[in-house]
C-alpha positions as CSV (number, residue, x, y, z in Angstrom):
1,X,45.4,-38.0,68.7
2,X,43.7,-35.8,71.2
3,X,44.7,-32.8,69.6
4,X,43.7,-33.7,66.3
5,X,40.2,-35.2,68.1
6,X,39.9,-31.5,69.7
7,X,40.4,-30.2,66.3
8,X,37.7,-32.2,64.6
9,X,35.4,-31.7,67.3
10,X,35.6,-27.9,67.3
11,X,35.1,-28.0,63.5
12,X,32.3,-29.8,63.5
13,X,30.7,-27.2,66.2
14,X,31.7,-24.4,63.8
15,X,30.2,-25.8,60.7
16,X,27.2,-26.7,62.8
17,X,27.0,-23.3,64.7
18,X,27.0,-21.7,61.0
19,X,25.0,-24.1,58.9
20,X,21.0,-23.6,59.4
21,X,18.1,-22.6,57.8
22,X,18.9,-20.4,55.4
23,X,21.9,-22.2,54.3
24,X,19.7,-25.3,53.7
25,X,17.4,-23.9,51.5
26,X,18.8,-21.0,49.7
27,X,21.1,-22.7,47.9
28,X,19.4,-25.2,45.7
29,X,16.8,-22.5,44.6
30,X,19.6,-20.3,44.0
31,X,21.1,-23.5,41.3
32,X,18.0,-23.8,40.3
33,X,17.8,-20.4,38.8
34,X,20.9,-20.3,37.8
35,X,20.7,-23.3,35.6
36,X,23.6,-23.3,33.2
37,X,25.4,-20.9,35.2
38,X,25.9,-22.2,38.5
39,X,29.1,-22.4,39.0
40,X,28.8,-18.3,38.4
41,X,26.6,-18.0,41.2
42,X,28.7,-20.9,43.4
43,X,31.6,-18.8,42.9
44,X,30.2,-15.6,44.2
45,X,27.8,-17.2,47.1
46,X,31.8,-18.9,48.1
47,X,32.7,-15.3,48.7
48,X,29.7,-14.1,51.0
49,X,29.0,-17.5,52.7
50,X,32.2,-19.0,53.2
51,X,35.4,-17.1,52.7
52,X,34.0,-13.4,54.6
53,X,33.0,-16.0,57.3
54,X,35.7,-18.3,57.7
55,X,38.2,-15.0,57.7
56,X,36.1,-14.1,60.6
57,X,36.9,-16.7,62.4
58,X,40.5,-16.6,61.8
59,X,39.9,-12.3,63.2
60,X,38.9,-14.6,65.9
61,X,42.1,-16.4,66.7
62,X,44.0,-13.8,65.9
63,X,42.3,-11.2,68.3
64,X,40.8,-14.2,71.0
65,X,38.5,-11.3,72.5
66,X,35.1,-10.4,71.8
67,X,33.2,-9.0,69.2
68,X,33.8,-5.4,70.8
69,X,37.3,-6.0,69.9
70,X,36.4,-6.1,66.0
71,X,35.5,-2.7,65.9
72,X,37.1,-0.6,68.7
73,X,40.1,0.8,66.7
74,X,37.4,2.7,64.9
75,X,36.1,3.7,68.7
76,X,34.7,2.6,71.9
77,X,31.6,3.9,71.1
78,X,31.0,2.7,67.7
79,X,32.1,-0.9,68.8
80,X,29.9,-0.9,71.8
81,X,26.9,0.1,69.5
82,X,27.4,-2.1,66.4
83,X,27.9,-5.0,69.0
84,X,24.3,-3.9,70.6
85,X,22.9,-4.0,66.8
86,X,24.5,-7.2,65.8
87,X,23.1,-9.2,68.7
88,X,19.9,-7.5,68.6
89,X,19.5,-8.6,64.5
90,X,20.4,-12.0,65.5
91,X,18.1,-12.7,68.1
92,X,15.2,-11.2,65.9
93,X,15.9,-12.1,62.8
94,X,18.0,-15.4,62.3
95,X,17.7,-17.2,65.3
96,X,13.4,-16.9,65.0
97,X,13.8,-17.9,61.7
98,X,15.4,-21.2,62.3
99,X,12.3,-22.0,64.4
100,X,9.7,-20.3,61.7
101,X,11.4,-22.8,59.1
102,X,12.0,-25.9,61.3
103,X,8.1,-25.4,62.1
104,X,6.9,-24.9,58.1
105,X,9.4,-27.8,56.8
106,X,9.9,-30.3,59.7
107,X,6.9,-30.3,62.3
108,X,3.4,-29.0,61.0
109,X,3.9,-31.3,58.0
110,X,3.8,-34.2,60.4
111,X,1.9,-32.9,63.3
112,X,0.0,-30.0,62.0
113,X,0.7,-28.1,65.6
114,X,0.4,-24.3,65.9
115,X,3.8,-22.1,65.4
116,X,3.2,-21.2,68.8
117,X,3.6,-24.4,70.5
118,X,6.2,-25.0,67.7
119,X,8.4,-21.9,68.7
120,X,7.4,-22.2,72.7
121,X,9.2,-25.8,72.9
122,X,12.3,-25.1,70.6
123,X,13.5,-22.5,72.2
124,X,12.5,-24.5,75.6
125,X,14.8,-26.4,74.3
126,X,17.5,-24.3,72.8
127,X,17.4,-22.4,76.4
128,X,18.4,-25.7,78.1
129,X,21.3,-25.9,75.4
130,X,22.5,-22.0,76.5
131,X,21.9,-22.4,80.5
132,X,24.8,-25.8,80.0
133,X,27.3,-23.0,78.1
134,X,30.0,-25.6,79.2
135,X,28.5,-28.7,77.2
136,X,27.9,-27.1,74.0
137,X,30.7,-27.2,72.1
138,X,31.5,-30.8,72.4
139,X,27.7,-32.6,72.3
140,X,27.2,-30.5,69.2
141,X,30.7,-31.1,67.3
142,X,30.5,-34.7,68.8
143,X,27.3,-36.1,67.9
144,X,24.9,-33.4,66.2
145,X,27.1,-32.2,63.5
146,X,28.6,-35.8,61.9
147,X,24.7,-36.5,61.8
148,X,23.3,-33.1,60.4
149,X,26.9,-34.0,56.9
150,X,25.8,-37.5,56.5
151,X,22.3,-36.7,55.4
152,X,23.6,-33.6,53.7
153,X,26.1,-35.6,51.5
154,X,23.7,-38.2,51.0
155,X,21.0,-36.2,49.6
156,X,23.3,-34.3,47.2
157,X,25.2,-37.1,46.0
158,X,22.4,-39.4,45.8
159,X,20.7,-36.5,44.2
160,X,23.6,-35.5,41.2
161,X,23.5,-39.6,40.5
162,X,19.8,-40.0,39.9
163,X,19.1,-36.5,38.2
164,X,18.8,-36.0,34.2
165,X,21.6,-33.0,34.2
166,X,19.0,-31.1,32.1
167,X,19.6,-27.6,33.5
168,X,17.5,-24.6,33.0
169,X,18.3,-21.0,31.2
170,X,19.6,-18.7,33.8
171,X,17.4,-16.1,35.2
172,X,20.5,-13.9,36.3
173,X,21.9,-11.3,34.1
174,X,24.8,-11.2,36.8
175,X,25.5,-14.5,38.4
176,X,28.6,-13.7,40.6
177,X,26.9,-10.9,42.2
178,X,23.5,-12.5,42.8
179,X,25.5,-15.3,44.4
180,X,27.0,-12.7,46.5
181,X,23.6,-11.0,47.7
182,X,22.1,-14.4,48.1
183,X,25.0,-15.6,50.4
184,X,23.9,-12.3,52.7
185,X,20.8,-13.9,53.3
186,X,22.9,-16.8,55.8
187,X,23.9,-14.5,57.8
188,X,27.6,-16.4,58.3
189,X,29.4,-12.7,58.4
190,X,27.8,-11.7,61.0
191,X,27.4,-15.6,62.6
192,X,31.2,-15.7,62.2
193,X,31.5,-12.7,64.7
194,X,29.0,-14.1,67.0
195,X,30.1,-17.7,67.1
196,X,33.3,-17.1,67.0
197,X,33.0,-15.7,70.4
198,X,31.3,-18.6,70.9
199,X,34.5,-20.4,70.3
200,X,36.4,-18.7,71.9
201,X,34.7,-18.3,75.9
202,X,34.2,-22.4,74.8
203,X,38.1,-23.5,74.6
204,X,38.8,-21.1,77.9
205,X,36.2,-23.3,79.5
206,X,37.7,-26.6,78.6
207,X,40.9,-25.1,80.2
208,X,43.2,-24.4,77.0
209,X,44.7,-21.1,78.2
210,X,47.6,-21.0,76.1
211,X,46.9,-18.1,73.3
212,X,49.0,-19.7,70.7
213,X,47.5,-23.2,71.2
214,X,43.9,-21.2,70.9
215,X,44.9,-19.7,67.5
216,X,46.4,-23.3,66.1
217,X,43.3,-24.5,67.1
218,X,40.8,-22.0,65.9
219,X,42.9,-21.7,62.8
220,X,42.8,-25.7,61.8
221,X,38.9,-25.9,63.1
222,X,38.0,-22.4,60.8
223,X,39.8,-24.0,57.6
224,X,37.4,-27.7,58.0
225,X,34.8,-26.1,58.8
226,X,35.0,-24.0,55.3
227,X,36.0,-26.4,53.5
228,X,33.0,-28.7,54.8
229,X,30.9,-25.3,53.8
230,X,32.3,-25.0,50.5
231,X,31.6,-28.9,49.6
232,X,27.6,-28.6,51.0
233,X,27.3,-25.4,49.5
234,X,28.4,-26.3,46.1
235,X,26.9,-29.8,46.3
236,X,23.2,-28.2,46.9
237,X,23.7,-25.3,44.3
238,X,25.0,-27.9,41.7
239,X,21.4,-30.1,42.5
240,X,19.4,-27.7,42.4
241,X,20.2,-26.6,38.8
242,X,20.7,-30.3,37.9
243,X,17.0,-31.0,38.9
244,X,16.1,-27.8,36.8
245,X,13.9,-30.2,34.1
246,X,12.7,-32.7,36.9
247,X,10.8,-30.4,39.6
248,X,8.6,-27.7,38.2
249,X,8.7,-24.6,40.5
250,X,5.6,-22.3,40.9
251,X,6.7,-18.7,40.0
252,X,3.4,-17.5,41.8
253,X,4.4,-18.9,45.4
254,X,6.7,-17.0,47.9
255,X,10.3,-17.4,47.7
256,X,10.8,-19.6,50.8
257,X,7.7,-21.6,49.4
258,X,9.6,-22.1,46.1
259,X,12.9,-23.4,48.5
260,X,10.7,-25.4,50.6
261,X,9.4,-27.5,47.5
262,X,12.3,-27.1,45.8
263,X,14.6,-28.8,48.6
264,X,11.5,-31.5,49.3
265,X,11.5,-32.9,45.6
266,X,14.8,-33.2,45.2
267,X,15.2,-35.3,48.9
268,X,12.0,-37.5,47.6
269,X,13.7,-37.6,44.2
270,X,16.8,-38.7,45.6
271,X,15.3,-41.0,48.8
272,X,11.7,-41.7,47.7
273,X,9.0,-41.4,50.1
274,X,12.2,-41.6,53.7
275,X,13.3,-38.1,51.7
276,X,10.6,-36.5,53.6
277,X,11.9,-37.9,57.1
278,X,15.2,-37.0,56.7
279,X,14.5,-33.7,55.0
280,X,12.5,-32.6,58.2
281,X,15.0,-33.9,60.6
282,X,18.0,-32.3,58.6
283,X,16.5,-28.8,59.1
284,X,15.2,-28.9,62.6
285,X,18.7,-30.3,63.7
286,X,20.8,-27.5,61.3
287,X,18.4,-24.9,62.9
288,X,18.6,-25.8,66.0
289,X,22.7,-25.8,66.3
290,X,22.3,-22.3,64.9
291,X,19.7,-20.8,67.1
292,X,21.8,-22.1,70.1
293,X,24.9,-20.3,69.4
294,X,23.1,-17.2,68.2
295,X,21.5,-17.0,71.8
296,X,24.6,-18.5,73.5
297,X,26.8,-15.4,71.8
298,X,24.1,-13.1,73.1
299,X,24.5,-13.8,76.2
300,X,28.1,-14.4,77.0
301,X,28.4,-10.4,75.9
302,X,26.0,-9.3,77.6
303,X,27.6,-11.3,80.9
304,X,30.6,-9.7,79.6
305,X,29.0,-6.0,79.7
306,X,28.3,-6.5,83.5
307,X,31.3,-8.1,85.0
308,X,31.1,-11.7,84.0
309,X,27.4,-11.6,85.8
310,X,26.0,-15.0,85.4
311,X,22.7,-13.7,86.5
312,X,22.9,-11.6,83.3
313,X,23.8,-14.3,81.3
314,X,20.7,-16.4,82.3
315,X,18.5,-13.4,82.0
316,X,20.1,-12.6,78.5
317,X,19.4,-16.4,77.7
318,X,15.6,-16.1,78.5
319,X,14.7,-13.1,77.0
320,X,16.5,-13.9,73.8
321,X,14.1,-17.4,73.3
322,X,11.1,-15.5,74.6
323,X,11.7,-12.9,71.6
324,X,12.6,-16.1,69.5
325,X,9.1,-17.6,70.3
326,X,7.3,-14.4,69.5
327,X,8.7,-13.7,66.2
328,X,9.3,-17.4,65.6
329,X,5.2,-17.7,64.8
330,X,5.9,-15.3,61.5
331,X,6.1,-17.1,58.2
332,X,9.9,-17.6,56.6
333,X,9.2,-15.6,53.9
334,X,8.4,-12.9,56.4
335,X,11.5,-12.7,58.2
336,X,13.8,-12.6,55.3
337,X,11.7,-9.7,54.0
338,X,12.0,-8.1,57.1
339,X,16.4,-9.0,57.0
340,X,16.7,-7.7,54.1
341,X,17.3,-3.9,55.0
342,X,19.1,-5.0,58.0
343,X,21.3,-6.5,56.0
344,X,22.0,-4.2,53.4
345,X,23.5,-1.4,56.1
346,X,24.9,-3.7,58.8
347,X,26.4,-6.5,56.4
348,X,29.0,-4.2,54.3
349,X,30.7,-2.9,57.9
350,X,30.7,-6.3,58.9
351,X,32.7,-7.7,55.9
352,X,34.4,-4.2,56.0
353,X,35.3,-5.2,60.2
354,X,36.7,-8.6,59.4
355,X,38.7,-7.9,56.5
356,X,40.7,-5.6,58.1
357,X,41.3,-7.5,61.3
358,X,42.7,-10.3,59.2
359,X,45.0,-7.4,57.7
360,X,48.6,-6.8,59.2
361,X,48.6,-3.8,61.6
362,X,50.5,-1.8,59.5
363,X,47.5,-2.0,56.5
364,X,44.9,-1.2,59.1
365,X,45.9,1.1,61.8
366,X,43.4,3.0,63.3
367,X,43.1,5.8,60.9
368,X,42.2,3.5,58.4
369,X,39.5,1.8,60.5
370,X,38.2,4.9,60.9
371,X,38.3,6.2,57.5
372,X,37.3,2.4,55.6
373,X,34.0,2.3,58.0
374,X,32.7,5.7,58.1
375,X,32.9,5.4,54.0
376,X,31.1,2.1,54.1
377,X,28.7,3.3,56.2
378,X,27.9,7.0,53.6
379,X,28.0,4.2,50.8
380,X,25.6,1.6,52.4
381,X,23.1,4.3,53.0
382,X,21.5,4.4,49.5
383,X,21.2,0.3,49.5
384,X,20.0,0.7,52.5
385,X,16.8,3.0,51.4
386,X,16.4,1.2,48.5
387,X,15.3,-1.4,50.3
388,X,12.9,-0.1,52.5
389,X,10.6,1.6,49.9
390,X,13.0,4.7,48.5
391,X,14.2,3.3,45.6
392,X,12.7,5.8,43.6
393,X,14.2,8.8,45.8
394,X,17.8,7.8,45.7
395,X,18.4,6.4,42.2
396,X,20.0,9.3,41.1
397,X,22.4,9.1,43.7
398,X,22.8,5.5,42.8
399,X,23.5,6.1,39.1
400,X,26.6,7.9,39.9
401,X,28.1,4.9,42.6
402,X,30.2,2.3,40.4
403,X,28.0,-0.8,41.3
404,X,25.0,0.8,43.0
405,X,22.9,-0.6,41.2
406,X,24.1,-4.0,42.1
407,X,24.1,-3.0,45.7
408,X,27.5,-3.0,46.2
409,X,28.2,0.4,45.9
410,X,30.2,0.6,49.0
411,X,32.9,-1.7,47.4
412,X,35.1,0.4,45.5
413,X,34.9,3.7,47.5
414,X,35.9,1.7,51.0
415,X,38.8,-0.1,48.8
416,X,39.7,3.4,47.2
417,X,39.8,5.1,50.6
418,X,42.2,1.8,52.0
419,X,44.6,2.3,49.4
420,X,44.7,5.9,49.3
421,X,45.4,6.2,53.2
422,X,47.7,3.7,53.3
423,X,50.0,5.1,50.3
424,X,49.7,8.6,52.4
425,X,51.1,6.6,55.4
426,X,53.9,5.1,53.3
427,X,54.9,8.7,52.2
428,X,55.1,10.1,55.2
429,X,57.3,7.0,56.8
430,X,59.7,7.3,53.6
431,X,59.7,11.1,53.7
C-alpha cells in the first residue's frame, strides 16, 4: 500500500510539475479552431505534449542522472552547453510566463494590482517552495495536484454535458501538424528533461537508493501522469470545439486574449458566475507547480556544476525568481512571441535527445548521437530564421526540405541519417 501511495504521489507531482499555463489555455482555443477536426489536432498535440514528454521521463529512469547525461554521447561540451540553454529558456520564458498569465487570468481581474507586485509575491513564494527542495515533491503530489484534476475534470465534463455540440469549420488545412506545433508551445519536452531531474534528486532525498526501485517507480509515476495528460488534454480540446457555436471569439484580439476568453466562457458556461473563481484559482495553482519545478531543476544543476554547493543552489534559486519577476510584468502574448524562435531550434534536439535515450544502445551509440543531432541542428536552422523575420531569405532553401514548410523539416533528414548509420553498423558487424 505504501508503494502504490508513493506511486500516486509522485504522479501526481509529475502531472502537476508539467501541467501549467500554457497547457490550460492552449488547448481549448486550439478545439476551437479546429472545430470538426479535433480529434486531428488531439492526435498530433498527443505526440508533442504527452508522448515526447512522457518518453522523457522514462530517459529519466532509465539514465537516473541529470540532464547533462541526455546529451553527452554526442560530447561533453555540447551537453554542457545545451543544458546551460535549456535552463536559461526556462527560467525566461516559461517559468515568467506562468506568473504573466496567473496575473492577467487569476489576480488583476479580482484585485486589479500591478504585474509587478503580482510577479514580486509569486515568485516570493515559489522561492520559499525551491529553498524546502526536500518538501516538494510530496505537498505538491499530495495536496496541490488532486485539487488542481478535480476542477479540471469538472469544468470539461460539466462543460461537454451542457454544450450544443455545434462545432465550427476548421481553420487548419493540416490538423495533425498544427496539433504538433501547438503542443511546442507547453514546453513538456523540454519540462520533461528538467523535471525529471527533478524527480529524480527528489526520490534520493526520501532515501530510495535502489536504482531498480527508482526506475519501477519513475516508470509507473511517468505512465499516470500521461495518461492523466492525455484525458485533460483531450477533454479541453474536445470543449473547446464543442462550444464553437456558444462563445463568439474576437479574431481582432491577441492570441492569449482569444484563450483567456475562450477558457473563461466556457468555465461560466459550464459553473455560472463560481466559473470565474475556480477558473482563477485553477491557473494560479497549475502555474505555480510549474514555475516551482522549473526553478527547482535550475538550481539543483547548477548545485550540481559546483560540487553539490548549496550556497549555489540558493543563489541559483534567487536569481532565477528575480529574472521571473522582471519578465513576469510582460503580457502572455508577449512571451510566447518571444518562445517561439527559441523553440523552433532548441525543441527538435530535444525530441531528437530523448528519443534516442529511450532507444537500445545498440540503435544509438554514440556515432549516431553524433550524426542524428548535428543534422537536426543544419535542419532546424531554416525554421529557426523563419521565425525571427527571414522568412523571405530562406524559402528557397525551405522548398527543397520535405516538410519545411510545415516546420518540421528536420524530421525526415534526422530519421534518414538514423537508419542509414545504423544499417552501415549492421554491415560492418555481419561482414
Amino acid at each position: 500500500m505504501t508503494k502504490t501511495k508513493e506511486i500516486l504521489v509522485t504522479a501526481f507531482a509529475l502531472f502537476s510539475l508539467f501541467f501549467g499555463a500554457g497547457n490550460l489555455l492552449l488547448p481549448p482555443l486550439l478545439g476551437y479552431n479546429a472545430g470538426e477536426d479535433w480529434m486531428w489536432v488531439t492526435l498530433g498535440f498527443m505526440i508533442t505534449a504527452v508522448v515526447i514528454p512522457i518518453l522523457g521521463i522514462l530517459a529519466h529512469a532509465r539514465l537516473q542522472g541529470t540532464m547533462y547525461d541526455f546529451g553527452k554521447k554526442v560530447s561533453p561540451t555540447f551537453s554542457t552547453v545545451y543544458c546551460i540553454i535549456v535552463y536559461l529558456i526556462s527560467i525566461t520564458i516559461p517559468s515568467p510566463r506562468t506568473a504573466s498569465a496567473t496575473h492577467e487570468m487569476a489576480i488583476h481581474p479580482v484585485f486589479g494590482t500591478s504585474p509587478l507586485l503580482t510577479s514580486s509575491v509569486y515568485f516570493l513564494l515559489v522561492l520559499i517552495f525551491v529553498l524546502n527542495r526536500s518538501k516538494i515533491l510530496n505537498f505538491i503530489g499530495k495536496f496541490l495536484t488532486p485539487f488542481i484534476v478535480i476542477m479540471l475534470f469538472a469544468v470539461i465534463g460539466i462543460g461537454l454535458l451542457t454544450s450544443d455540440g455545434l462545432m465550427n469549420i476548421s481553420s487548419f488545412e493540416a490538423p495533425v501538424v498544427s496539433g504538433i506545433l501547438e503542443g511546442y508551445q507547453t514546453f513538456d519536452a523540454i519540462g520533461a528533461v528538467v523535471v525529471g531531474a527533478v524527480v529524480i534528486i527528489s526520490l534520493n532525498l526520501k532515501g530510495l537508493t535502489s536504482f531498480e526501485a527508482k526506475k519501477q517507480m519513475i516508470r509507473k509515476s511517468g505512465f499516470i501522469a500521461g495518461l492523466g495528460l492525455l484525458l485533460i488534454y483531450a477533454g479541453l480540446i474536445s470543449v473547446g470545439s464543442f462550444f464553437g457555436s456558444d462563445i463568439q471569439i474576437d479574431n481582432a484580439l491577441s492570441s492569449d486574449m482569444q484563450r483567456a476568453n475562450l477558457l473563461r466562457g466556457i468555465s461560466i458556461a459550464s459553473l455560472g458566475a463560481f466559473g470565474n473563481k475556480v477558473l482563477s484559482i485553477l491557473i494560479a495553482l497549475a502555474c505555480f507547480t510549474t514555475a516551482v519545478g522549473i526553478v527547482t531543476g535550475t538550481a539543483d544543476y547548477f548545485k550540481g556544476l559546483f560540487k553539490g554547493s548549496q550556497n549555489v543552489y540558493v543563489i541559483t534559486g534567487i536569481l532565477a525568481c528575480c529574472v521571473g519577476v522582471l519578465i513576469g510584468q510582460l503580457d502572455f502574448h508577449s512571451i510566447v512571441v518571444i518562445a517561439i524562435p527559441a523553440l523552433m531550434f532548441i525543441y527538435p534536439i530535444t525530441i531528437i535527445l530523448i528519443l534516442l535515450n529511450v532507444l537500445p544502445e545498440k540503435l544509438a551509440s554514440a556515432k549516431v548521437f553524433k550524426a542524428v543531432v548535428v543534422t537536426t541542428m543544419v535542419f532546424s536552422v531554416p525554421d529557426f530564421l523563419a521565425t525571427i523575420g527571414l522568412e523571405e531569405t530562406v524559402s528557397n532553401v525551405q522548398n527543397y526540405i520535405p516538410l519545411s514548410t510545415y516546420s518540421l523539416g528536420w524530421v525526415l533528414p534526422a530519421t534518414a541519417v538514423f537508419v542509414l548509420i545504423n544499417l552501415s553498423n549492421n554491415l560492418k558487424s555481419t561482414s
